[in-house]
MITI-487200 format. One record per residue: residue in one letter; x, y, z of N, C-alpha, C in turn. Coordinates in steps of 0.05 Angstrom, whole numbers, padded with zeros to 5 digits, always signed. Each point is the difference from the previous one (the first is absolute). Layout:
N
aXYZXYZXYZ
...
This chain:
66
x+00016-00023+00000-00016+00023+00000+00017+00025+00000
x+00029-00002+00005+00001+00028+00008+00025+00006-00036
x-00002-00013-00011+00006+00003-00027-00026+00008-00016
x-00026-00009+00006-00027+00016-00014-00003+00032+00005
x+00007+00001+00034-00008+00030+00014+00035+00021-00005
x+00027-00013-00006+00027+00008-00018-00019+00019-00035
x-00018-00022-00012+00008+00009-00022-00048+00016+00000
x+00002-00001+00015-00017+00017+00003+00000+00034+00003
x+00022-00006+00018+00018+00027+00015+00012+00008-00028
x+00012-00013-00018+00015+00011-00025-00018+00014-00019
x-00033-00014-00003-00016+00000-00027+00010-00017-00017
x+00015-00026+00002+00001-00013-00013-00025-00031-00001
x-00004+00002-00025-00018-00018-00002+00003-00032+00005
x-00021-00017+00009+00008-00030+00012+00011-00017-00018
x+00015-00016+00013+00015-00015-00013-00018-00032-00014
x-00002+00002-00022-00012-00022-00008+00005-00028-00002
x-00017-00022+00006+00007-00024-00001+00000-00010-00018
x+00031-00001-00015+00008-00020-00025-00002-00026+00006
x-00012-00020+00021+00001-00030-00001-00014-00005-00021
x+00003-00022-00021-00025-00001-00006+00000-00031-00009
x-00021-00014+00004+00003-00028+00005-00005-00011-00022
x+00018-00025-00008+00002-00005-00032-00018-00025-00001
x-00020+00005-00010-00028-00024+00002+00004-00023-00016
x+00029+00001-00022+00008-00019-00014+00012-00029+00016
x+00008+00005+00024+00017-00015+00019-00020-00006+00017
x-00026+00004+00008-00019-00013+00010-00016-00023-00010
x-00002-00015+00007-00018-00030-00008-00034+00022+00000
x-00003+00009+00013-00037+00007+00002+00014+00023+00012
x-00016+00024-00011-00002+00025+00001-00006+00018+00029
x-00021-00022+00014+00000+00010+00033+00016-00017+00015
x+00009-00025-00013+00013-00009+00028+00034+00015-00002
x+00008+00006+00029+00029+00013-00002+00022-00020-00003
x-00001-00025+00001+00021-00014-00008+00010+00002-00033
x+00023+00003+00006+00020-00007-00035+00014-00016+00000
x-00004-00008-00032+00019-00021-00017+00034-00006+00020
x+00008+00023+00004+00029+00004+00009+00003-00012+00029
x-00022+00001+00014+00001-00005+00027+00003-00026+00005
x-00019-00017-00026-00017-00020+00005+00023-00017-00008
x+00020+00005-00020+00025-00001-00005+00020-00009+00015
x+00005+00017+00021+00012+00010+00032+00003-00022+00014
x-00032-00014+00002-00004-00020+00019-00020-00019-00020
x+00014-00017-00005-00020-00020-00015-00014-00015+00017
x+00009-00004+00031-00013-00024+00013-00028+00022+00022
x-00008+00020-00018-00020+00008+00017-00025-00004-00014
x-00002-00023-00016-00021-00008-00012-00014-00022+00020
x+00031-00019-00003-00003-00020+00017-00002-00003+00036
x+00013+00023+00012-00004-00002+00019-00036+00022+00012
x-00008+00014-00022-00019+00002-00007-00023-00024+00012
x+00004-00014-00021-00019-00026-00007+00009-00021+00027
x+00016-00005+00011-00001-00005+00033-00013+00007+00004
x+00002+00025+00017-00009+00013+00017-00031-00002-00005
x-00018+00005-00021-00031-00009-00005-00001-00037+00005
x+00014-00010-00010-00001-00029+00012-00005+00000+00023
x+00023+00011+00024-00002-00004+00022-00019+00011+00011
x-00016+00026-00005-00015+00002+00021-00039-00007-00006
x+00007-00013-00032-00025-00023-00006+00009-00025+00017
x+00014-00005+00007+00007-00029+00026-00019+00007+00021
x+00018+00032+00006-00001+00004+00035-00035+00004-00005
x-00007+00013-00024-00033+00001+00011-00015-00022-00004
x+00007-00017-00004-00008-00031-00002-00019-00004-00026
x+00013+00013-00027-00009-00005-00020+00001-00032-00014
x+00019-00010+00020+00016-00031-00015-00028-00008+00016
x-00015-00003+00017-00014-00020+00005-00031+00014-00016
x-00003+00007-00016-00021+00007-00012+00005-00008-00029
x+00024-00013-00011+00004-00012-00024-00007-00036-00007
x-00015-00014+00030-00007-00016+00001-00025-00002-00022
């Protein structure tokens, strides 16, 4: 803040946000994961797909496949 109320004090105008997010490197347009990340860590698919296994156990989904 005290870089907004600096260039306030000057008359200089706000500084604009050049991020700008490259929608080509996204799989789907709202989700925020990218290609590059997914890259990064390949085993977060799979430890992913655990983790829903395990807690279809813990809620006792296995005894309703009878």
């Amino acid at each position: 803040m005290g870089e907004a109320k600096r260039r306030e004090r000057l008359g200089v105008p706000h500084r604009l946000n050049k991020k700008e997010i490259d929608k080509s490197n996204h799989y789907f347009s709202w989700l925020l994961i990218i290609k590059s990340k997914i890259n990064e860590y390949p085993y977060i698919g799979v430890a992913t797909m655990a983790l829903g296994v395990f807690i279809f156990l813990i809620s006792g989904g296995a005894n309703t496949l009878n």
